[in-house]
C-alpha positions as CSV (number, residue, x, y, z in Angstrom):
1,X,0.0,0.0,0.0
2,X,0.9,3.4,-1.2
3,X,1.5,6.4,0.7
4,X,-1.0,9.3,-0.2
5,X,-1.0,13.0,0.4
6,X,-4.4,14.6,1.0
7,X,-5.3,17.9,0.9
8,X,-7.0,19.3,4.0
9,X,-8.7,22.8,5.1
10,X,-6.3,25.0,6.6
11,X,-7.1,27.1,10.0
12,X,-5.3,30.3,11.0
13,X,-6.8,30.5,14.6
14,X,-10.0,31.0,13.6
15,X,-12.4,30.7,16.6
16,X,-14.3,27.1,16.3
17,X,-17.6,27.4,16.2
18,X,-19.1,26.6,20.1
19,X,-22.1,26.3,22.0
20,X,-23.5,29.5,23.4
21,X,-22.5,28.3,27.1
22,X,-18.4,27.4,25.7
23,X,-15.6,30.2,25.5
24,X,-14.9,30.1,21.5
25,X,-11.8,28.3,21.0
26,X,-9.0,27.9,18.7
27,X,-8.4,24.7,16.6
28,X,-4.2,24.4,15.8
29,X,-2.9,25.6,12.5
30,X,-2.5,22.1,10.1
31,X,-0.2,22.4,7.2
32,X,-1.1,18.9,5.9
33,X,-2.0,14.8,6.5
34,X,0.3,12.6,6.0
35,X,-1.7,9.2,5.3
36,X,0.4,6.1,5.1
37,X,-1.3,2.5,5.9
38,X,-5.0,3.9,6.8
39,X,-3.3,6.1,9.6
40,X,-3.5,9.8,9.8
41,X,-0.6,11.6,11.0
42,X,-1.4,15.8,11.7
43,X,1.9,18.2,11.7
44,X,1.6,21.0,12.8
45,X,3.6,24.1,11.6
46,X,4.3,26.2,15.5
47,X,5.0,23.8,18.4
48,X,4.9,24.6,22.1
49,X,8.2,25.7,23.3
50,X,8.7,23.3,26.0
51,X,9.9,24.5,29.8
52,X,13.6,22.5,30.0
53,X,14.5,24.9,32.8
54,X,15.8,22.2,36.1
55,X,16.2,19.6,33.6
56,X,19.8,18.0,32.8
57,X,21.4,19.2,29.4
58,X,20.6,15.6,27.6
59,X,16.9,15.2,28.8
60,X,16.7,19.3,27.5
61,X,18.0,18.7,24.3
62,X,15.4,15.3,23.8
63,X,12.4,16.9,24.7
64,X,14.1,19.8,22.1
65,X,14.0,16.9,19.2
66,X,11.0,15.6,20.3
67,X,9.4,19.6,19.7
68,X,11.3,19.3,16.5
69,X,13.4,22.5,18.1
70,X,17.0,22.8,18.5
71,X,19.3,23.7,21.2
72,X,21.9,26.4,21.5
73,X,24.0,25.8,24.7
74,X,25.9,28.9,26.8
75,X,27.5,27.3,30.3
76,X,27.6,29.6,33.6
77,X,30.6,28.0,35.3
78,X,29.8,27.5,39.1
79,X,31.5,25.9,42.1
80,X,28.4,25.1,44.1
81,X,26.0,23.4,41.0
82,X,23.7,21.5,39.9
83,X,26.6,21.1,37.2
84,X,24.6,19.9,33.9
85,X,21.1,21.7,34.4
86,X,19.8,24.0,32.8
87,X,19.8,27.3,34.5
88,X,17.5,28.9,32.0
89,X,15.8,29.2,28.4
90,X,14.9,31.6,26.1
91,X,12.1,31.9,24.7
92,X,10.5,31.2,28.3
93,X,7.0,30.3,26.4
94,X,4.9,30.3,23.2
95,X,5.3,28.5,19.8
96,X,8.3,28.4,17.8
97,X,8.1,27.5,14.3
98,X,9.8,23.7,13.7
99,X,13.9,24.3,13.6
100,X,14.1,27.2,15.8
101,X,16.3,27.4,18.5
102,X,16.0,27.8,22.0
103,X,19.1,29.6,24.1
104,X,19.3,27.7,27.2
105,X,22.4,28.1,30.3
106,X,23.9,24.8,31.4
107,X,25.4,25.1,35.2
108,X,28.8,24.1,34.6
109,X,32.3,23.4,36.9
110,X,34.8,26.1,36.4
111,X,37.5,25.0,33.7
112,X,41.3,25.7,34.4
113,X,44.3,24.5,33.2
114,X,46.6,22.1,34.7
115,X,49.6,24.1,36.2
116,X,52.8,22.9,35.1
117,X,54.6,21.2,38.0
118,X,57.2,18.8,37.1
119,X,60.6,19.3,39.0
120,X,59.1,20.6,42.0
121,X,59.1,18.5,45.0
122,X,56.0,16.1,45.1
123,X,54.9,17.5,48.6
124,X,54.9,20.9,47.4
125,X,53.4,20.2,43.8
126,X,50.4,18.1,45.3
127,X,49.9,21.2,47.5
128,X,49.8,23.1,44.8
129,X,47.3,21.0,42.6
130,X,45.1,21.0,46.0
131,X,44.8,24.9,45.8
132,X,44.2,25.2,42.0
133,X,41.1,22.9,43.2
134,X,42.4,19.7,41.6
135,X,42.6,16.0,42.8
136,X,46.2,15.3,42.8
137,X,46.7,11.2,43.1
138,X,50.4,10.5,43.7
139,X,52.5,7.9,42.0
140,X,56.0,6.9,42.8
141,X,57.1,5.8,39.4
142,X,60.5,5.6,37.8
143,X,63.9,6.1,38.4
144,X,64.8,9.9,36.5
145,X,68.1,11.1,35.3
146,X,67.4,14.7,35.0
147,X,64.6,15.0,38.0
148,X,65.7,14.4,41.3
149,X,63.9,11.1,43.8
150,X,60.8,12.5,45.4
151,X,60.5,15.3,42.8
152,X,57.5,15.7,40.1
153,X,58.4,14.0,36.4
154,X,55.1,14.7,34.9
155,X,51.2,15.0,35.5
156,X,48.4,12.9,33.2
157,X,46.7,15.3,31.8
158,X,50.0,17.0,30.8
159,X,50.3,20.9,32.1
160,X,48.6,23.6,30.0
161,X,45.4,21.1,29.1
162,X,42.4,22.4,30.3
163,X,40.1,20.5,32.8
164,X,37.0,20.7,34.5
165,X,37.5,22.0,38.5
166,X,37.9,18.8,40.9
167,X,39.5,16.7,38.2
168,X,42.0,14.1,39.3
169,X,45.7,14.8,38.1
170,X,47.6,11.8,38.0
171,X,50.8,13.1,39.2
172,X,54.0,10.9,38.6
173,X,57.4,11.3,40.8
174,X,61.2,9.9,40.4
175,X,60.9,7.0,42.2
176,X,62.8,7.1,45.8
177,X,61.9,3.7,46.4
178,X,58.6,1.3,46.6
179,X,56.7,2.0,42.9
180,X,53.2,1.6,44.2
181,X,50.6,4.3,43.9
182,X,49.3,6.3,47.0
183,X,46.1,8.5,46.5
184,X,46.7,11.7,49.1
């Protein structure tokens, strides 16, 4: 079976007719039926904008598809969350035609980047870390010729890369003795 385009009456918002004791009402602008298999399928041309405000970025951006609307992100970086809600949206309300956008803010971590610390001494580097609001997890690893025992070789991600606040820097020193890792 065929699919088959039919050709329907088109309103513009024009009050249905109602009984005398009903507020008139409005019946949704129909651009056209889609009839495939004996079922009707009705598109029409404005959706609701949906409310996505307190909802996490992915839920927001499927209820977005499911409006047949798209999503255009900004992120407010905060220390205190909810990291990956959305803060707000704009348009608040109405209809947007299909393929519009709507602006939402996404609560986000601050982003920094990842000090360089190799060939300082692996108390003082992990301190360091600490205050730039990093994770530092020690790991005595190997012997060095150029960077002295107990001092930093290098961190995983590598200095200058730029992280989410709280992120855990693996941070490797010149091995003094044992070559186990110790989270501090």
């Amino acid at each position: 079976m065929g699919t088959h385009r039919a050709d329907v009456a088109v309103s513009f918002g024009v009050p249905a007719p109602a009984t005398q004791t009903e507020a008139p009402r409005t019946t949704p602008h129909v651009v056209s039926i889609h009839v495939s298999n004996s079922t009707s399928y009705a598109v029409a041309e404005r959706s609701e904008t949906p409310d996505v405000v307190g909802l996490e970025l992915v839920a927001a951006h499927r209820l977005a598809r499911l409006h047949r609307l798209r999503l255009s992100v900004s992120v407010w970086e905060t220390k205190i969350g909810p990291w990956g809600m959305v803060l707000s949206q704009q348009p608040g309300g109405g209809r947007q035609q299909p393929g519009e956008c709507i602006h939402v803010v996404v609560a986000t971590r601050p982003h920094l980047v990842i000090p360089d610390v190799s060939g300082l001494e692996a108390g003082r580097a992990m301190r360091a870390l600490r205050r730039f609001g990093l994770l530092p997890i020690r790991v005595e690893g190997r012997a060095s010729r150029t960077v002295p025992p107990g001092h930093v070789i290098t961190t995983r991600p590598r200095a200058g890369t730029l992280v989410a606040d709280g992120e855990r820097v693996t941070v490797t020193i010149s091995r003094v003795g044992s070559s186990r890792g110790v989270a501090e």
